[in-house]
Jmol script that loads the backbone (N, CA, C; Angstrom):
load data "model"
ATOM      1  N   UNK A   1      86.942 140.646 129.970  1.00  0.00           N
ATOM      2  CA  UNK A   1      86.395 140.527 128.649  1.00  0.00           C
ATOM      3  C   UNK A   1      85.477 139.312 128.623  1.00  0.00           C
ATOM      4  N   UNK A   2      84.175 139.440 128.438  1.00  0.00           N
ATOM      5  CA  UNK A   2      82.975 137.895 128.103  1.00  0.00           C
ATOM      6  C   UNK A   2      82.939 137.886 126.952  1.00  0.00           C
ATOM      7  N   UNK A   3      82.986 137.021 127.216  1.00  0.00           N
ATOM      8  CA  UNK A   3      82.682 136.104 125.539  1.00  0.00           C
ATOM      9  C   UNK A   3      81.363 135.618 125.621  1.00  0.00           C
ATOM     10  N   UNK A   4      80.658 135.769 124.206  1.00  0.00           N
ATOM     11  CA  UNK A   4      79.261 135.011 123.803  1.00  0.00           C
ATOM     12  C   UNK A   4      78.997 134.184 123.193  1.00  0.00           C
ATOM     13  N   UNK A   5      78.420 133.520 122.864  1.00  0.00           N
ATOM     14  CA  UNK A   5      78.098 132.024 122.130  1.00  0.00           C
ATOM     15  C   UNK A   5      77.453 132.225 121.438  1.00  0.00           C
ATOM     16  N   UNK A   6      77.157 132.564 120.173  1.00  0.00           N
ATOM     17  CA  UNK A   6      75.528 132.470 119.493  1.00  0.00           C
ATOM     18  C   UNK A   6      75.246 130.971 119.501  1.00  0.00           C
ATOM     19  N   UNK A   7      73.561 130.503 119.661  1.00  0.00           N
ATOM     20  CA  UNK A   7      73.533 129.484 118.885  1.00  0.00           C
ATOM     21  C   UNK A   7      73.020 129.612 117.195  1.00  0.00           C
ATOM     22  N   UNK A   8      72.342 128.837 116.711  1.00  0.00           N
ATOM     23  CA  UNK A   8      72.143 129.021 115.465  1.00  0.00           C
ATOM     24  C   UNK A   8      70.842 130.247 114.938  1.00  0.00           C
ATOM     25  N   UNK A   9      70.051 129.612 116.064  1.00  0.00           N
ATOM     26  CA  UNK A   9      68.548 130.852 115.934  1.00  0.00           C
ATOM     27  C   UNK A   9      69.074 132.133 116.307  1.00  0.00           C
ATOM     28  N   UNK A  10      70.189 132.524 116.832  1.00  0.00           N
ATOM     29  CA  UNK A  10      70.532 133.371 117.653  1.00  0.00           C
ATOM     30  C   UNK A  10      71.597 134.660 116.144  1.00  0.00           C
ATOM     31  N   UNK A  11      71.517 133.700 115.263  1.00  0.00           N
ATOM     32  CA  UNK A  11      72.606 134.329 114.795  1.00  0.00           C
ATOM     33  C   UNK A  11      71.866 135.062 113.380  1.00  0.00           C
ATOM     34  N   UNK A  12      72.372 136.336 113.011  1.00  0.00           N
ATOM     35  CA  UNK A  12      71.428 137.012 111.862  1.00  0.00           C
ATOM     36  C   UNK A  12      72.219 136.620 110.763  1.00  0.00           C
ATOM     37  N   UNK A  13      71.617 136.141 109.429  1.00  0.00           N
ATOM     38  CA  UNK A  13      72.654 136.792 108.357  1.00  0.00           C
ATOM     39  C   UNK A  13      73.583 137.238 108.037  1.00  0.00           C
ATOM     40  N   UNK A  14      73.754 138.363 108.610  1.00  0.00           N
ATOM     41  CA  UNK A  14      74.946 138.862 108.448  1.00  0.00           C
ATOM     42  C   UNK A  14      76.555 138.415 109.282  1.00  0.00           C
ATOM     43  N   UNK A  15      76.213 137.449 110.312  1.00  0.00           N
ATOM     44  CA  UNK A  15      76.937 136.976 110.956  1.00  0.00           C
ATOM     45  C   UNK A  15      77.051 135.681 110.430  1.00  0.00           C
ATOM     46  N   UNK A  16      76.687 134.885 109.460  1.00  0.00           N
ATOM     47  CA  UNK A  16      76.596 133.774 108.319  1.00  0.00           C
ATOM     48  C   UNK A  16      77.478 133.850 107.850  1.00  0.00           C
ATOM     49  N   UNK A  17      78.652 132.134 108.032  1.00  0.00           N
ATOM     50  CA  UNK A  17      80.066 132.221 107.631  1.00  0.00           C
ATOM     51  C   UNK A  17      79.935 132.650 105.815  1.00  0.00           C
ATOM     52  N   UNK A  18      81.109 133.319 105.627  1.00  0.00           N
ATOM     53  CA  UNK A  18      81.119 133.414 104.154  1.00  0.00           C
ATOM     54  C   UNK A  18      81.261 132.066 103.317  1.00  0.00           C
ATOM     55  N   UNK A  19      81.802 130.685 104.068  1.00  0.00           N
ATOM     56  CA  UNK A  19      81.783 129.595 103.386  1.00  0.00           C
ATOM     57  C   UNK A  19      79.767 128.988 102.731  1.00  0.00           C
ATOM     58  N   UNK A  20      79.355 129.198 104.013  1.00  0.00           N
ATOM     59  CA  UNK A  20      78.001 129.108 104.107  1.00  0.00           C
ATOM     60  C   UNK A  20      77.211 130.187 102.896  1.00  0.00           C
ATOM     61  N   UNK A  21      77.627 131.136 103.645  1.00  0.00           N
ATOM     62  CA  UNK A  21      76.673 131.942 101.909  1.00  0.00           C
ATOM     63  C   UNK A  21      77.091 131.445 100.770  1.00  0.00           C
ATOM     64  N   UNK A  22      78.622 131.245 100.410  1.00  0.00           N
ATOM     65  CA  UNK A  22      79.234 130.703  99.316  1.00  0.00           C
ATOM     66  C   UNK A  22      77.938 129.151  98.916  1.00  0.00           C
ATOM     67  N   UNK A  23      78.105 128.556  99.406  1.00  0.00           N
ATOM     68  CA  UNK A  23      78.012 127.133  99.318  1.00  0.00           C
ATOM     69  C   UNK A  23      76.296 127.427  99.098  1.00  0.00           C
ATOM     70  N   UNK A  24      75.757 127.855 100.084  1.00  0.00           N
ATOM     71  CA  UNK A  24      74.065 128.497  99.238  1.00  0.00           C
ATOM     72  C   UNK A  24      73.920 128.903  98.155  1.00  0.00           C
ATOM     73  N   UNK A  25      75.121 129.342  97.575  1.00  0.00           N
ATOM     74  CA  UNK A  25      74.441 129.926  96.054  1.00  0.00           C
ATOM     75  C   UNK A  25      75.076 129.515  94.978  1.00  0.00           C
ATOM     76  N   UNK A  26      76.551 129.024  95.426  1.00  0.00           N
ATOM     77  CA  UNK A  26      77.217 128.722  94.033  1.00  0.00           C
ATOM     78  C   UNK A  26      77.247 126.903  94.098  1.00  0.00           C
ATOM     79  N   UNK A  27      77.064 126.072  95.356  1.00  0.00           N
ATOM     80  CA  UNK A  27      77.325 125.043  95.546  1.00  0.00           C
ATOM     81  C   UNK A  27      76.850 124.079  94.643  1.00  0.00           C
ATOM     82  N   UNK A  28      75.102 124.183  94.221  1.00  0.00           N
ATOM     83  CA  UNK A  28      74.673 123.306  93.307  1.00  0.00           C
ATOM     84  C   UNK A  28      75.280 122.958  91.812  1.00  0.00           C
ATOM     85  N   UNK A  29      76.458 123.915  91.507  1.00  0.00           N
ATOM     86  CA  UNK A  29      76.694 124.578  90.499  1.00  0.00           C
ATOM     87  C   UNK A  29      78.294 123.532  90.564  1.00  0.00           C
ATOM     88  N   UNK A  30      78.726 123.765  91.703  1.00  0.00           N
ATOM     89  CA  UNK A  30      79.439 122.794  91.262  1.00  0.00           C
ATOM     90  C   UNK A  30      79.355 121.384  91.589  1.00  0.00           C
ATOM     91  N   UNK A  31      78.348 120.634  92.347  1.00  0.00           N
ATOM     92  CA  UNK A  31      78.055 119.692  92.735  1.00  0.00           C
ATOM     93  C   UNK A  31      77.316 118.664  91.269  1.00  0.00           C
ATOM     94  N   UNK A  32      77.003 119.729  90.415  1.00  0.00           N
ATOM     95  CA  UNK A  32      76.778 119.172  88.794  1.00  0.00           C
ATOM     96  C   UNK A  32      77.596 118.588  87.983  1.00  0.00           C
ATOM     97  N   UNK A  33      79.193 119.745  88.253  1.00  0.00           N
ATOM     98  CA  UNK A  33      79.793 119.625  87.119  1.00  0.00           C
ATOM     99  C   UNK A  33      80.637 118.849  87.942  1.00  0.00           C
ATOM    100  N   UNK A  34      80.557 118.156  89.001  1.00  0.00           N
ATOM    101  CA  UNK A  34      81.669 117.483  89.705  1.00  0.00           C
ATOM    102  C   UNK A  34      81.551 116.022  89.040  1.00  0.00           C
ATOM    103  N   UNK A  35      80.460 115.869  88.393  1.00  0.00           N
ATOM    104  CA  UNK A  35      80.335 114.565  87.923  1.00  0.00           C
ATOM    105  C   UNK A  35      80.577 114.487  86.451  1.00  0.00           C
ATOM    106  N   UNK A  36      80.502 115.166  85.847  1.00  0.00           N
ATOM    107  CA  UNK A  36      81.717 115.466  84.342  1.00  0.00           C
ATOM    108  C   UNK A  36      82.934 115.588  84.506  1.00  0.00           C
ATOM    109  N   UNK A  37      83.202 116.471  85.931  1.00  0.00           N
ATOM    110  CA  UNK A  37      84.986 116.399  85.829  1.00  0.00           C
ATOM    111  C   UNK A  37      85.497 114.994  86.466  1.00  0.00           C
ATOM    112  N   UNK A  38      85.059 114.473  87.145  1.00  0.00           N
ATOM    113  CA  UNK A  38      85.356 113.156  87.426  1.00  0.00           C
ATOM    114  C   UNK A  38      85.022 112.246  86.274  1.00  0.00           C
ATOM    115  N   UNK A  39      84.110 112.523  85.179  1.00  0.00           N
ATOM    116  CA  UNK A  39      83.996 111.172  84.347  1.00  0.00           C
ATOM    117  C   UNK A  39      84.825 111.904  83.300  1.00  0.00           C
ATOM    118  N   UNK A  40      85.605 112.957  83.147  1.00  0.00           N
ATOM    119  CA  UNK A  40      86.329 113.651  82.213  1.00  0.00           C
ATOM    120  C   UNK A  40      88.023 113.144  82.176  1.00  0.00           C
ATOM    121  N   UNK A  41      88.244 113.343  83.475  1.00  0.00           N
ATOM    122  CA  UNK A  41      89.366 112.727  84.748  1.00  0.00           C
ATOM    123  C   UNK A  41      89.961 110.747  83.908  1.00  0.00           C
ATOM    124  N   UNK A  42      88.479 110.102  84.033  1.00  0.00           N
ATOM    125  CA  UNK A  42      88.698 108.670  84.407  1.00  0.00           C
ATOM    126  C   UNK A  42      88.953 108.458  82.993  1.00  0.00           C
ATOM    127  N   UNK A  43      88.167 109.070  82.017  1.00  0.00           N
ATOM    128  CA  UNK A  43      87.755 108.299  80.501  1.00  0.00           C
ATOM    129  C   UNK A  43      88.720 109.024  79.527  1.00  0.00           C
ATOM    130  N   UNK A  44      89.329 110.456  80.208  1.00  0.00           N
ATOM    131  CA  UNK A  44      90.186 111.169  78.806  1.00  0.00           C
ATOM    132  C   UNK A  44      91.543 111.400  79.591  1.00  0.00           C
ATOM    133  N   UNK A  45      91.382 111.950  80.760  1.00  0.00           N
ATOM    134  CA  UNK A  45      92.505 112.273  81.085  1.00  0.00           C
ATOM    135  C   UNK A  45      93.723 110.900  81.338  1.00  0.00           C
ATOM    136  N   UNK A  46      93.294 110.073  82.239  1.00  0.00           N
ATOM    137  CA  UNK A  46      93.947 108.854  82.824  1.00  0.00           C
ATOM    138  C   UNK A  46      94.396 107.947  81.439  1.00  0.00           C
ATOM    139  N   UNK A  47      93.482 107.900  80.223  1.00  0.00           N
ATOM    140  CA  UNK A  47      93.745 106.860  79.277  1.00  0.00           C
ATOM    141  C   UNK A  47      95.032 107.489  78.507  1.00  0.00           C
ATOM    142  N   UNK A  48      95.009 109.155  78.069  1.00  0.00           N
ATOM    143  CA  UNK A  48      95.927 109.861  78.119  1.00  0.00           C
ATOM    144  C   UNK A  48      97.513 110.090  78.602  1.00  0.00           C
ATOM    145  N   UNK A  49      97.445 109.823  79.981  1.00  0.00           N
ATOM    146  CA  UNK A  49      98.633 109.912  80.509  1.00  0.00           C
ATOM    147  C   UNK A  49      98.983 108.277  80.558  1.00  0.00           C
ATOM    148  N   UNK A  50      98.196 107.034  80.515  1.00  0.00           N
ATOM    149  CA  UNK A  50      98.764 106.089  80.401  1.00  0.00           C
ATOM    150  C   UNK A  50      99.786 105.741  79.114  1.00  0.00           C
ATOM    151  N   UNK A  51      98.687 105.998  77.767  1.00  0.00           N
ATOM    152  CA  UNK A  51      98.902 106.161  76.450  1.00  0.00           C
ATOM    153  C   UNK A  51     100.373 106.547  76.104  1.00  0.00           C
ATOM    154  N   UNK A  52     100.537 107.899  77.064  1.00  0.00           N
ATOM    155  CA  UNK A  52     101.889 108.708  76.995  1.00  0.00           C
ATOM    156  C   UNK A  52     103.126 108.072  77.635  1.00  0.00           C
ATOM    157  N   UNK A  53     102.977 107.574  78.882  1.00  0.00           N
ATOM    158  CA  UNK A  53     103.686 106.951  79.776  1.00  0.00           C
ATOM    159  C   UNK A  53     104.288 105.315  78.650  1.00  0.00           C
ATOM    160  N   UNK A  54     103.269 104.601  77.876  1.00  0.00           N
ATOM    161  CA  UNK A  54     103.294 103.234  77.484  1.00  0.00           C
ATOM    162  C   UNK A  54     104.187 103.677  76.393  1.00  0.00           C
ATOM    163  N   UNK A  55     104.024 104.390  75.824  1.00  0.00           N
ATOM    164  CA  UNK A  55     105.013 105.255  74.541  1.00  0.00           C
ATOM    165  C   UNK A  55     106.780 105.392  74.518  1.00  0.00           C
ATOM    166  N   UNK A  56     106.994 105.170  76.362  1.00  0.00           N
ATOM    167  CA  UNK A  56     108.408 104.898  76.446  1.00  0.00           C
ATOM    168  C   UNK A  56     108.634 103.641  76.543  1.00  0.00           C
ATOM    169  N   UNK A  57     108.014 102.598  76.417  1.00  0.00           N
ATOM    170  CA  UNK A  57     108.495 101.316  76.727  1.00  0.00           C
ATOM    171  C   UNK A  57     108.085  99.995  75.438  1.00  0.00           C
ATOM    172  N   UNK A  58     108.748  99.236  75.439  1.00  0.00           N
ATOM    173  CA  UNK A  58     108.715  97.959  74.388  1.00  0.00           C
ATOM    174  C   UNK A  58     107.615  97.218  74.992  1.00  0.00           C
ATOM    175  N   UNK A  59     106.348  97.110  74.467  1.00  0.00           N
ATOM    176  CA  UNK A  59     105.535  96.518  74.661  1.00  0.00           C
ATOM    177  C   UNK A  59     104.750  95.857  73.817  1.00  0.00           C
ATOM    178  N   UNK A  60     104.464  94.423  73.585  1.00  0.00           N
ATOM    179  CA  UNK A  60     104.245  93.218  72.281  1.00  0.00           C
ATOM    180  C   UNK A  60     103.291  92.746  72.947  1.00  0.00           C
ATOM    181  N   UNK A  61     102.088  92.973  73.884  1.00  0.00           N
ATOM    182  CA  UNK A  61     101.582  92.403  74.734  1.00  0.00           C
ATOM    183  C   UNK A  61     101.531  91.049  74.781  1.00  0.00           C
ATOM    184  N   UNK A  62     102.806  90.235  75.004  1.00  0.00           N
ATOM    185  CA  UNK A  62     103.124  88.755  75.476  1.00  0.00           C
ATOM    186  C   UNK A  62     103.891  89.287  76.626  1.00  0.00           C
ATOM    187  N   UNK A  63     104.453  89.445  76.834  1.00  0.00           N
ATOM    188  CA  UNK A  63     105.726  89.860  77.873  1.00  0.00           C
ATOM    189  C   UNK A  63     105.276  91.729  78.322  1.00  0.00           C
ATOM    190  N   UNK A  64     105.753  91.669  79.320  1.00  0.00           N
ATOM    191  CA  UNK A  64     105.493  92.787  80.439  1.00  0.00           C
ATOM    192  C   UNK A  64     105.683  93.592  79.552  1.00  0.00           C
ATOM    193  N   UNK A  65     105.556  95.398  79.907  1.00  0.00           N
ATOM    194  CA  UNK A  65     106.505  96.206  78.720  1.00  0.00           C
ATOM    195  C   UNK A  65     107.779  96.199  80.252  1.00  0.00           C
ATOM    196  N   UNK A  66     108.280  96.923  78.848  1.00  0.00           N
ATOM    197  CA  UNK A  66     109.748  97.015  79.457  1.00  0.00           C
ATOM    198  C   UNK A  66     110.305  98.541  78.825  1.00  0.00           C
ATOM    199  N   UNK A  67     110.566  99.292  80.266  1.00  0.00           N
ATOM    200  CA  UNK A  67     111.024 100.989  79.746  1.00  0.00           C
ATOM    201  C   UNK A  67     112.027 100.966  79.235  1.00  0.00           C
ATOM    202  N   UNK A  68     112.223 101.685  77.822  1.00  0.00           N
ATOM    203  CA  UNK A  68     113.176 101.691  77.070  1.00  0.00           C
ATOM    204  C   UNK A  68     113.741 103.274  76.757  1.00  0.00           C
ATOM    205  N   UNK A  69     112.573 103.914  77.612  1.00  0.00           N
ATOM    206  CA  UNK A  69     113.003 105.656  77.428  1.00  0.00           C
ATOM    207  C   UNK A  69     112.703 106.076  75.783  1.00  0.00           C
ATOM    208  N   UNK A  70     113.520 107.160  75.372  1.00  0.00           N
ATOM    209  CA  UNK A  70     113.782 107.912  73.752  1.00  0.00           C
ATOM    210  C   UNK A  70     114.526 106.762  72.954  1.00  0.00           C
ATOM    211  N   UNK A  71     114.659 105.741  73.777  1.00  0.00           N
ATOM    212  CA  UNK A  71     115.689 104.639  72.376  1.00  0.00           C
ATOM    213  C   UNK A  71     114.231 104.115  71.095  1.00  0.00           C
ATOM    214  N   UNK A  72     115.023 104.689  70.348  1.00  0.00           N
ATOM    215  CA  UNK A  72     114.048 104.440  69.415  1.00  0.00           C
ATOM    216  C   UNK A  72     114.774 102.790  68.406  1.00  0.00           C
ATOM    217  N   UNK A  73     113.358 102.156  68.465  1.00  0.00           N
ATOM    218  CA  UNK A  73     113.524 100.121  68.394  1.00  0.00           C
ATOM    219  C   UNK A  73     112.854 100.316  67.030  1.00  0.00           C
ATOM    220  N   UNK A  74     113.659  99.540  66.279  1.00  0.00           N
ATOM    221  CA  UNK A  74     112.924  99.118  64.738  1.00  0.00           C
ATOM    222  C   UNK A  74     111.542  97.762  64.960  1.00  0.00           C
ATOM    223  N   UNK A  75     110.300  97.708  64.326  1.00  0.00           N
ATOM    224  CA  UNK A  75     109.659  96.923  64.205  1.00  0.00           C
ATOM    225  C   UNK A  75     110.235  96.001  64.201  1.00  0.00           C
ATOM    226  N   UNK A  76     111.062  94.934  63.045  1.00  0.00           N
ATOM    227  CA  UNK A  76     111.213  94.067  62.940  1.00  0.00           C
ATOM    228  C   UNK A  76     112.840  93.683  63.632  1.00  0.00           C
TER     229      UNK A  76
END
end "model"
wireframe off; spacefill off
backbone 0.3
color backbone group
């Protein structure tokens, strides 16, 4: 059994990885929106899950917070 090598000139279209056709036609498409979902990510999502996370703990910003879980602390 031989085996063949194409090189690149050698090879038609139709023998063009499907990643490669992919990436020719839909790639610009997401190479756009990659920079909204990353500034979507940093500015809504992350401030979000901090927001949520800070919500379990006693925090007076003098002193560290400190996790306090569902115990629910009176203001004064």
């Amino acid at each position: 059994m031989a085996t063949s090598t194409l090189t690149q000139q050698e090879r038609t279209p139709k023998e063009e990885s499907w990643f490669r056709r992919w990436l020719s036609k839909e790639g610009s498409a997401y190479a756009f929106l990659s920079g909204y979902a990353l500034m979507f990510i940093i500015f809504i999502v992350v401030p979000v899950l901090v927001a949520f996370l800070l919500s379990f703990t006693f925090f007076d910003t003098i002193q560290p917070p400190s996790f306090i879980g569902l115990k629910i602390t009176s203001p004064c």
